[in-house]
N, C-alpha and C positions, 0 to 999 in steps of 0.2 A: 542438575536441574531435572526437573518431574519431565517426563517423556510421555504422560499422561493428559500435560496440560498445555494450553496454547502459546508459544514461548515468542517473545519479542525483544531482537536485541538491533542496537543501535551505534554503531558505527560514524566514521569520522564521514565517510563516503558513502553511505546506505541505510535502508531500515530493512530488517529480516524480521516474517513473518512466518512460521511454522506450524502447522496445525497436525497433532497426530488425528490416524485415523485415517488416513488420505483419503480420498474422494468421495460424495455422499450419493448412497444409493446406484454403487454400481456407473456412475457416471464416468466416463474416463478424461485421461489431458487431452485427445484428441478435440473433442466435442466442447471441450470449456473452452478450449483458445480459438473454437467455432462461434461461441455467442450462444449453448447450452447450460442449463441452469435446473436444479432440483430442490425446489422448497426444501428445506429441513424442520424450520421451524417457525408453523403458518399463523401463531399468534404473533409474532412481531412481525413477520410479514404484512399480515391483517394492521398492524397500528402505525409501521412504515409509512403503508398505501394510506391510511386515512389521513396521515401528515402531509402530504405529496413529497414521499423524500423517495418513492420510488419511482423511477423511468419506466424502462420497461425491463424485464425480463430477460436475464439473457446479455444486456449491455454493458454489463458492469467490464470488462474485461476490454473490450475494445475502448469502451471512457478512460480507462488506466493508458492503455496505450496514448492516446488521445492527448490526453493532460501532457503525459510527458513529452510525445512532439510539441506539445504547443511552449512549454517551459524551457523547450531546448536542451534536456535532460537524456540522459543515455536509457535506451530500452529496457523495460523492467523483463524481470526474468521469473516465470514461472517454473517450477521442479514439482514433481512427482516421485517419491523415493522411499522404500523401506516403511510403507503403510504411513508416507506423513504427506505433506504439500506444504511448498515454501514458497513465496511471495518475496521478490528483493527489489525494492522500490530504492532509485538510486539520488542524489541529490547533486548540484550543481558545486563544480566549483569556486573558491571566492579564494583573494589571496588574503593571508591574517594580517599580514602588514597594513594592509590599505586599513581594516576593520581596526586595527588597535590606533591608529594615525585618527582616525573618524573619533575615537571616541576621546582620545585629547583633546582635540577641538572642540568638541561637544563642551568638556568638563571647563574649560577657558573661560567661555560665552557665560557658561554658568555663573562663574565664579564674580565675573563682575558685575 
């Protein structure tokens, strides 16, 4: 895989987000897992804020924490390593049985 580009793999138990380059503009993990933040790129910023898809500045990291207590999910885990930063957003789990049992019954109702 390109170690040049933003790589996103997807797991049974997780989503892994990698970004080479690690941190923008001298920014370090200390200060980001603070609620510090360094535009990179002020024209979508600029079109984010005119859509109100932006809070504030800064929150995005504690809202991640956030979401996952509220969803009952295990703590995401930020990394810093080897000039990259990884993001592992983790997901609940379900048992398969119950989910393949669900979707028999599903197909039954259908059928008649």
């Amino acid at each position: 895989m390109d170690e040049s580009c933003i790589q996103v793999a997807i797991y049974d138990d997780r989503l892994e987000v990698t970004s080479p380059g690690g941190l923008y503009n001298g920014l370090t993990y200390e200060e980001v897992m603070n609620g510090h933040s360094k535009i990179r790129n002020k024209a979508i910023v600029n079109i984010f804020s005119q859509m109100g898809l932006v809070e504030a500045w800064g929150s995005e990291i504690k809202r991640i924490f956030n979401a996952a207590k509220e969803y009952g999910l295990s703590e995401p885990k930020f990394q810093e390593f080897d000039n990259m930063f990884r993001v592992e957003l983790f997901r609940s789990s379900f048992p398969m049985a119950n989910e393949k049992e669900n979707i028999g019954e599903a197909s039954e109702k259908h059928r008649r």
